[in-house]
N, C-alpha and C positions, 0 to 999 in steps of 0.2 A: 819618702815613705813608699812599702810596696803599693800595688795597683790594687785596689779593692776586689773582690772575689764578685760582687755581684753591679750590676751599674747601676750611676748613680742618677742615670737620665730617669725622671718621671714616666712611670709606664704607659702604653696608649691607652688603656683603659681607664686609668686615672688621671690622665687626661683630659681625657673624652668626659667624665663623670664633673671634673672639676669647671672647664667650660658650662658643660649643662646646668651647674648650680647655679652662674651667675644669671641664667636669665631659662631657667626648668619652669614648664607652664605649671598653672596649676591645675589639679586634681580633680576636674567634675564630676560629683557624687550625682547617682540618678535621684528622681523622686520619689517619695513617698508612693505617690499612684503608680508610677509607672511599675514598680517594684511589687507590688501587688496584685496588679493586672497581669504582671507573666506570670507568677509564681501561681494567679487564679486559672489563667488558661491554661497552664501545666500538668495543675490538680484534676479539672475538669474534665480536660481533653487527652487525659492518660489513656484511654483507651484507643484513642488515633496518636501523640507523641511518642508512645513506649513502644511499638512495632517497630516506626521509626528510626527511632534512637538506637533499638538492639539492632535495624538492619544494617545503619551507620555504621556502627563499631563493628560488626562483624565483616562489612566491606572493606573499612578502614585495615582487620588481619587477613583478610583472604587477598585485598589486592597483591601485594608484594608477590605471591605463591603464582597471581595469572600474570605477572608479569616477568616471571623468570620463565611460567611455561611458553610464553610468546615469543621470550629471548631462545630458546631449544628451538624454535618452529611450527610449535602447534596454533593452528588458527586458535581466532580469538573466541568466537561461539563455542569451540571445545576446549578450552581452556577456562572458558567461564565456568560451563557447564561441568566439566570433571573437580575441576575445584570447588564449585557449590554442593555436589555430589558427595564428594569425599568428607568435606566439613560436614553437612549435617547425617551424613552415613556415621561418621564418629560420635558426631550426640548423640544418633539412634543407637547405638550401642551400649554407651556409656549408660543410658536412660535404661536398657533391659537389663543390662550385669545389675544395675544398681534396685532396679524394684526386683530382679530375681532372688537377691542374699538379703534383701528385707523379708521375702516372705518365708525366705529359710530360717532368718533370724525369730521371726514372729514363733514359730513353730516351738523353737527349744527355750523360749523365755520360761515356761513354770518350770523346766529343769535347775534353773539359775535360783530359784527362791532357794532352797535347800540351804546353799552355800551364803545367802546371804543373811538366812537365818542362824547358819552355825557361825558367822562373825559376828553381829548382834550379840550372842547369848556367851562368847568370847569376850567380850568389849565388858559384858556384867560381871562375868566373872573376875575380871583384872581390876574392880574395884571403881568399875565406870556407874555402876549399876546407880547409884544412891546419887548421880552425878546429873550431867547433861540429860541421858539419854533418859532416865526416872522421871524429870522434871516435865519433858516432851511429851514423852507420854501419858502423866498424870493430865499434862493439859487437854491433849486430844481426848482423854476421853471424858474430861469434865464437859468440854465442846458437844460431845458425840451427846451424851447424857442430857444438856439440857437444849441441844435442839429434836430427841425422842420423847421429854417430857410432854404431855399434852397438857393443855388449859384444862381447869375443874368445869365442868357446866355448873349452871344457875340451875338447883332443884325445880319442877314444876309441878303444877297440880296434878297432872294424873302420868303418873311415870307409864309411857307407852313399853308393849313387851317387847324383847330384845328378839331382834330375826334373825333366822342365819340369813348368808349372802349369797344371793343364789348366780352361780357361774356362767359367764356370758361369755361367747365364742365369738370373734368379730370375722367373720369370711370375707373377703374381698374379691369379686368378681370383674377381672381386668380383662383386657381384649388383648389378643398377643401387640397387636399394633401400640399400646400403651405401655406393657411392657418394655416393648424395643426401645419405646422412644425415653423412657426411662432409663434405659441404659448406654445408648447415644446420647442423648441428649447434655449429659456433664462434660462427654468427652467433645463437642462439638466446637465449645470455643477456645480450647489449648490447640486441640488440630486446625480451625480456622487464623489463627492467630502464628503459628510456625508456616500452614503455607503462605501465609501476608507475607511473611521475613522471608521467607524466601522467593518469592516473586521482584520483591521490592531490590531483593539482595543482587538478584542475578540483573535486571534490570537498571540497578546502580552500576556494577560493573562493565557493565554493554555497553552503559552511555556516560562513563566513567569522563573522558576527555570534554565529552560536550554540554555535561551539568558544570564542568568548572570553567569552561567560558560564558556559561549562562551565569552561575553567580558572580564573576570576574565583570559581567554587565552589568548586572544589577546591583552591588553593593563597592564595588572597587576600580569601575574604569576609567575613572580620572585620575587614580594612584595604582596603575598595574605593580611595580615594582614592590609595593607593600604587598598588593591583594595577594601575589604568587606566593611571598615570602613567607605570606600569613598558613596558606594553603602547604606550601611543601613541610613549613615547621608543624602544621599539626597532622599531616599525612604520618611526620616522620617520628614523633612523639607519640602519639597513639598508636599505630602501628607497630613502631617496637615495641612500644610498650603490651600492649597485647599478647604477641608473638614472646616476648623473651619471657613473660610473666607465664605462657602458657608453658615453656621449656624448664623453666625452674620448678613451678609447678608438678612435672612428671619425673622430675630428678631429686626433688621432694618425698614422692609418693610413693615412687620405687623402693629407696629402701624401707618405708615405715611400711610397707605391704611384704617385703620379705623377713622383715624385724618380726612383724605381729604374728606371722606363719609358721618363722621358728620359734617363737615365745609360746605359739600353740593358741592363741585366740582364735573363736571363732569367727568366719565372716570376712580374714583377714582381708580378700579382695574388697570388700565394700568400705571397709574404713580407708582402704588404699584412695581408693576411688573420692570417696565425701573429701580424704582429707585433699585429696589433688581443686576439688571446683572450690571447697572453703578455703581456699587460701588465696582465692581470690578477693576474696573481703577482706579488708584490709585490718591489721590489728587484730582481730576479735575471731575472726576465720582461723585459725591455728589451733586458739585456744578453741574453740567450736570443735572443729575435728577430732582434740584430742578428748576430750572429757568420755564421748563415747566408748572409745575404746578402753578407757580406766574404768567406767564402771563396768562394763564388760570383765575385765581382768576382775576386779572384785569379786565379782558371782561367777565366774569359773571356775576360780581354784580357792582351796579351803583356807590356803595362809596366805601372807601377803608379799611373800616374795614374788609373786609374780604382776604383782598393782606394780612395786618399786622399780624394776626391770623395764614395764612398759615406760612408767615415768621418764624413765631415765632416758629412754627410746628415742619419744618424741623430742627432750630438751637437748639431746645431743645430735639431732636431724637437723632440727630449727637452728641451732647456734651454728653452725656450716652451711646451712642455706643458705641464711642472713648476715652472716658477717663474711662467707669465703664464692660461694658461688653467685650471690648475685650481684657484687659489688663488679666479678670478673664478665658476667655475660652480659650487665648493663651499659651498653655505649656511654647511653646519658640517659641521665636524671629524668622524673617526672615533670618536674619545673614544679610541683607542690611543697608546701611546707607541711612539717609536719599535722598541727592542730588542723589545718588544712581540708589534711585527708580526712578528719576526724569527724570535723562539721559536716561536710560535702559525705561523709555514710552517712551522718544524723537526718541531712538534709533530703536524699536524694532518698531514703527510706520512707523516710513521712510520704512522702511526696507519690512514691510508683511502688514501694513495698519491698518483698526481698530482690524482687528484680531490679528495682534501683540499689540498691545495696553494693549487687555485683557490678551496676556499671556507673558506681557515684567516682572513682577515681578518674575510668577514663573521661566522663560528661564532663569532670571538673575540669582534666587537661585540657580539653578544647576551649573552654571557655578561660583557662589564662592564656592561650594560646588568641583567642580572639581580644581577650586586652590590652596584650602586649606590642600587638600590630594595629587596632582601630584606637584614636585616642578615644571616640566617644563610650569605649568600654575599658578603658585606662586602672578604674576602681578595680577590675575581676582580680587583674596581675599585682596591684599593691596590695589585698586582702588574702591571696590565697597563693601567692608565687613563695618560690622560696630564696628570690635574691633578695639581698638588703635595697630596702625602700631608702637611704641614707647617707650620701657619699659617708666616707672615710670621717672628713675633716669636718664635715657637718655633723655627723652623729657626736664628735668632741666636745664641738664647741657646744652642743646638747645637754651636755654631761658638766661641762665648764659651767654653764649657765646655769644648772638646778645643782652647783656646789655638789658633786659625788665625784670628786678625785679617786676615789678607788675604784668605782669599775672605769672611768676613763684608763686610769693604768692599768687594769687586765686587758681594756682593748689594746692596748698599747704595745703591754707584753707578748700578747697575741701577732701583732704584726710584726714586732722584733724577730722574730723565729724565723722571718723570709728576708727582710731589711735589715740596712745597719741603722744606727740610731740618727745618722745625718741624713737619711733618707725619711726618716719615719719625723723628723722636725721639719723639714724641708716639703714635702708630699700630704705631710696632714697637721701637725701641731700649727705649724706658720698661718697657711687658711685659714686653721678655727679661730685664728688671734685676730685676722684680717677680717672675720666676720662678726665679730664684736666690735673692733672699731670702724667697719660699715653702719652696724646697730646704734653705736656710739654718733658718728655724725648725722644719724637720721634722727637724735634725739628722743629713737625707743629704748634706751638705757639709760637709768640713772647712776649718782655716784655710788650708791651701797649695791647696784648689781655690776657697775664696772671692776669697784673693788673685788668685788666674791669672785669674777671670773679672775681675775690676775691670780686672786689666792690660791685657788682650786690651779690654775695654771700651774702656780709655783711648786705646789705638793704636788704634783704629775712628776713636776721633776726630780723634785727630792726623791722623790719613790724610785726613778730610772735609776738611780746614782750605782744602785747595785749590777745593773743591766752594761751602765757605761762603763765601770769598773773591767767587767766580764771582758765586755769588745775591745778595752786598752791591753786586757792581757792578752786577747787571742792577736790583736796587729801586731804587737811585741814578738808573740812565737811566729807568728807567719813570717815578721821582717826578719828573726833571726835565720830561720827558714830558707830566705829568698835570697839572703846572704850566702848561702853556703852555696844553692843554687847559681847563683850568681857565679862564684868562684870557678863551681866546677865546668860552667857555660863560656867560663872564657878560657879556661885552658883546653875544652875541645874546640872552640874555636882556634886558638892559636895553633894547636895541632891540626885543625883542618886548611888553616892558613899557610901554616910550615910546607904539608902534602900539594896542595893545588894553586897555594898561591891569592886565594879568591877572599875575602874577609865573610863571615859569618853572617845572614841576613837575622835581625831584629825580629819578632814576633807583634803583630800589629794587636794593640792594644785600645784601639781609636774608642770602643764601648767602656771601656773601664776607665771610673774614677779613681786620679791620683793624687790624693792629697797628699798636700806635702808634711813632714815630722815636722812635730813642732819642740824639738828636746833644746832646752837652753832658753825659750822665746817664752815673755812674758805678756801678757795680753789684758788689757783692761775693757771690758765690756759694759758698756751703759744704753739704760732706755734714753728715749730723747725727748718725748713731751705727757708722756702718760702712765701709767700702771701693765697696763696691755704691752709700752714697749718694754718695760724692764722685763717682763716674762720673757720676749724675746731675747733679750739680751742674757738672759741666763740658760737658754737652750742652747743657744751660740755658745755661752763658755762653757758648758759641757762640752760640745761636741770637742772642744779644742783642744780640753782634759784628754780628750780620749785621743787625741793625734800627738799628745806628749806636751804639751807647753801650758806653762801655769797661769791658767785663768783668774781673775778677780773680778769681782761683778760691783758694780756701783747703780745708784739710782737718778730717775732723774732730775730727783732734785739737788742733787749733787754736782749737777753741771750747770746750775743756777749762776748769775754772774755773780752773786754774794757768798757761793760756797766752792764755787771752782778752784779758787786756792788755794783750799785744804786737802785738796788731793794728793797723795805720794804718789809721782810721776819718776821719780830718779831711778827706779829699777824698772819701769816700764818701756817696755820695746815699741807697742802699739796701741791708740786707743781703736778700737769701734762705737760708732753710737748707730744702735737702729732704729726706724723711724714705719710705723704699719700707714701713716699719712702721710701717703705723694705729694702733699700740699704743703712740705713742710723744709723744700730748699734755703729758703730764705735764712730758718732758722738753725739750719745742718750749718750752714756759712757762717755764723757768728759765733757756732760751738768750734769749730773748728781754726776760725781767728784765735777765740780764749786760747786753746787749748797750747798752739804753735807758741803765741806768746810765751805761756809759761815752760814751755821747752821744744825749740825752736827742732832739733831733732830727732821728735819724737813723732813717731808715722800716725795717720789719724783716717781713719774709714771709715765712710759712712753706706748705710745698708738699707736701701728705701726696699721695706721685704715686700713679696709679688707673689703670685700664683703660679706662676711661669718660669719664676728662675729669669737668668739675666740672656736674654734675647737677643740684645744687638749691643757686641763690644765697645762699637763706634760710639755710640748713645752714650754707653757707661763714664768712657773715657774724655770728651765732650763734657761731660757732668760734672765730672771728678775736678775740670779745671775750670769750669767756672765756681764751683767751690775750693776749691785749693786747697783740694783733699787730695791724701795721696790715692786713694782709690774706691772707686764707686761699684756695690753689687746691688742683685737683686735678690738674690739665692743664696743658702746656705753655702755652698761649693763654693761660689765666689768670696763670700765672705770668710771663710776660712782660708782659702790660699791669699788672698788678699795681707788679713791679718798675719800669719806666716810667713808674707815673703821678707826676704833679704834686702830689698830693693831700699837705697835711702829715702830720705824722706825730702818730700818736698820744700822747697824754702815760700815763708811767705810771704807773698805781692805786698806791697806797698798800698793801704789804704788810696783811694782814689779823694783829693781834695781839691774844693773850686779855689780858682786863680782869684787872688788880690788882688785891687783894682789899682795900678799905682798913685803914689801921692800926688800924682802932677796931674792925675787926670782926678782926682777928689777935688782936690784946689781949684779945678776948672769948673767943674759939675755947683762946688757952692760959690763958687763967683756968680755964675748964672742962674 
């Protein structure tokens, strides 16, 4: 058979994942108090954590910038300082364009009613009138009506005469000093509050190297190796993250600010601008930004081609931001899941307001980023990370267990698309079966949930059948394929042999799995003591199917010493029996006695299935003869070239029997 396209070694990372399940600690969830005491301190102390936190994130996107001006040669004092400078030079900017076209906007707003009175009075005429918009307003003004109603008074005995109301003038006599301070005084804690951030800002970066040996002391110096890892992944997380969110952002913005300019809205710069920072909010920021700019387009112009136009603006910005540009300028990932981000706005909203809002993604990334590297924050990165919480093979047997064979075969389907079907039995079906019949000898399964899982096992496979169909036809074109290949590879070899004499060198194939064709070879496949192994034994005669030899599946009670005899062996080439309990040599040897007996030529293999695949030849073979099997796997691979080979079959040993004591020495023993 040709050499498989992708190999068939177990990946390191499913490896690595499958080790960790036999002995993955478990999960410490915090407490109750503890959990409410930050989230109390948070609430409370937002006035001292939220300076903080923004001067964090913002040293977190200016470091990168002072460390490339350091890399050019600029000292470090001016490289702080021009880089502190220029970031918040660009907010002070961004902050005057944006209150300057508000108060432009402000100005032309009663020009706007006109136009949105002649759609209105549009809408009634097209037969809306007696509709939606009749109904609204009959309500509003029944509303309006009976909160202008007044209460009736209670008549009284001497009705007083009605007075006019005589007009009172309220002067207020202010001292300029009260004035001023009236009008500093609102602006004193947004300005006290941005030079906090930037004190703290420039300060962070000055002593950048020697706050991270001071936390490296205090929460991480008897594990440096984590603490740094923990450090650089969220320098480098947040920081990009930051930095590329702000470049996508402006390449966002740019065109929806030359779109809105040609389209003729006014203000186009400020919606450029709104939409470039709300798109920092995640989800909801887009649709934020654009709303304005459509009711805008509404009360511009008289008809509605120009609402449509704009619509179309924004959905055709957004759908190549997000599906083309940011997939290109993001290295990597947030480490967030979706709902993720979702909670972590809801959260960090309540919590510090819009300003948490804008920094609930990145505050979140830090904190999986602190889970992922401290176990005692272990919950952040299972609640809010975006890898699977679940190996592979554990999420199966998941799925096996609460009987939903069908989306286990979507997973399934899912990983076929990268693997062949010997890999995706071998790497995950086999463990989920290994982890049932672990569950099984610890006696937390009973018979009606052993059965359900074999059952749901079996329809996984039924369901593949169309999948294994697929991969029989694509090895078939490939072998024919490799054939021609083949052909033409030896006759420019011969020709390159005829020229120089030298024979053609081999192409090193040592990563790819070769399994052998099984065209002509018939194969019997049996569980060995339970329900869980017949599953196995029918993913095995799959995979066989699909290497070309005709599988047949039996059960295990079928190789019962009262039903073994009914077996048809006379076309059979080989039996396999697989066994998911290692503890089960004894009884592999007396299947395999039966079996020899009833046709003394007929190959017999036994497959004690593993996690690991077959490890040490030595061991296997070693195994194989003290059961006087013709051969022993631990892995799929193995058990298919096993079953497939040519090789005869072994003959069987002679029962071991105790010696007879001779009659002369009986005769002796009862004389005495």
């Amino acid at each position: 058979m040709a050499a498989n396209r992708r190999n068939g070694v177990p990946e390191p990372r499913l490896e690595s994942l499958l080790a960790a399940s036999r002995g993955h600690p478990r999960t410490v969830l915090p407490t109750v108090a503890s959990v409410v005491t930050t989230v109390a301190a948070l609430y409370f102390g937002r006035e001292v954590f939220l300076p903080i936190a923004v001067a964090l994130l913002l040293t977190f996107a200016i470091a990168p910038v002072v460390s490339w001006l350091k890399r050019a040669g600029v000292p470090r004092i001016a490289a702080v300082i021009a880089s502190v400078a220029g970031a918040f030079a660009a907010l002070s900017l961004f902050s005057f364009v944006v209150a300057t076209q508000v108060s432009d906007l402000a100005q032309n707003i009663p020009v706007y009613q006109i136009n949105i009175l002649t759609k209105v009075r549009a809408l009634k005429e097209n037969g809306l009138g007696g509709g939606i918009i009749s109904r609204l307003s009959g309500v509003i003004e029944r509303v309006g009506q009976e909160i202008d109603r007044q209460e009736p008074q209670l008549p009284s005995a001497a009705q007083a005469p009605k007075r006019e109301p005589i007009p009172v003038e309220v002067v207020a006599h202010e001292k300029p000093l009260e004035v001023l301070q009236n009008l500093i005084g609102p602006l004193i804690s947004p300005l006290g509050s941005a030079g906090l951030v930037i004190i703290v800002v420039i300060f962070m970066l000055m002593e950048r190297e020697d706050l991270r040996d001071r936390f490296i002391r205090l929460v991480g110096y008897g594990d440096l190796h984590r603490t740094t890892q923990a450090l650089q992944d969220a320098g480098k997380r947040v920081g990009q993250y930051l930095l590329m969110q702000l470049v996508v952002n402006i390449i966002y913005a740019v065109p929806i600010t030359i779109g809105l300019w040609v389209l003729g809205i006014p203000n186009a710069l400020l919606w450029g601008l709104l939409a470039l920072a709300l798109r920092f909010v995640p989800y909801i920021g887009p649709i934020v930004g654009a709303l304005l700019p459509l009711f805008l387009a509404l009360a511009v112009a008289p008809g509605w081609s120009l609402l449509l136009w704009t619509a179309a603006l924004f959905i055709v910005v957004e759908l190549v931001t997000g599906n083309v540009i940011e997939p290109w300028l993001y290295g990597s990932h947030t480490g967030l899941s979706p709902l993720a981000i979702i909670v972590a706005a809801i959260f960090w909203t309540w919590l510090w307001g819009p300003i948490g809002l804008v920094l609930s993604t990145p505050l979140t990334v830090c904190l999986v980023v602190l889970g992922r590297h401290v176990p005692q924050f272990e919950f952040l990165d299972v609640l809010f990370g975006n890898e699977p919480v679940l190996e592979p093979h554990a999420r199966l047997y998941q799925r096996l267990l609460a009987g939903d064979p069908d989306e286990a075969t979507d997973h399934a389907e899912e990983m076929l698309e990268e693997k062949y079907l010997f890999q995706f039995y071998d790497q995950v079906a086999i463990p989920a079966l290994l982890l049932g019949e672990q569950d099984r000898g610890r006696g937390v399964m009973d018979d009606e949930q052993r059965r359900q899982v074999a059952d749901s096992a079996m329809t996984l496979v039924a369901n593949l059948d169309d999948s294994a169909q697929q991969e029989a036809e694509e090895e078939e074109a490939e072998q024919a394929a490799e054939a021609d290949d083949k052909k033409a590879s030896e006759k420019k070899a011969s020709d390159r042999k005829a020229d120089d004499g030298k024979p053609a060198e081999e192409g090193d194939d040592e990563d790819e799995v070769d399994l052998p064709d099984g065209s002509g070879i018939t194969v019997l496949c049996a569980g060995g003591r339970g329900e869980l192994d017949d599953a196995a034994a029918a993913m095995l005669a799959q995979v066989l199917e699909v290497q070309g030899a005709e599988a047949t599946r039996a059960s295990f009670a079928d190789l019962e010493p009262s039903a073994v005899r009914r077996l048809e062996l006379e076309a059979t080439d080989a039996v396999v029996i697989g066994f998911l309990n290692r503890q089960s040599t004894q009884h592999a040897r007396f299947m395999v006695r039966r079996l020899k007996r009833l046709k003394p030529k007929l190959r017999v293999g036994i497959v004690f299935w593993s996690e690991i695949g077959n490890a040490d030849d030595g061991a296997a073979a070693e195994l194989a003869g003290t059961l006087n099997a013709d051969f022993v796997a631990f892995g799929m691979v193995d058990a298919v070239t096993g079953a497939l080979s040519s090789k005869a079959a072994v003959t069987l040993k002679p029962a071991h029997r105790r010696r007879r004591q001779p009659a002369r020495r009986k005769q002796l023993q009862a004389a005495e």
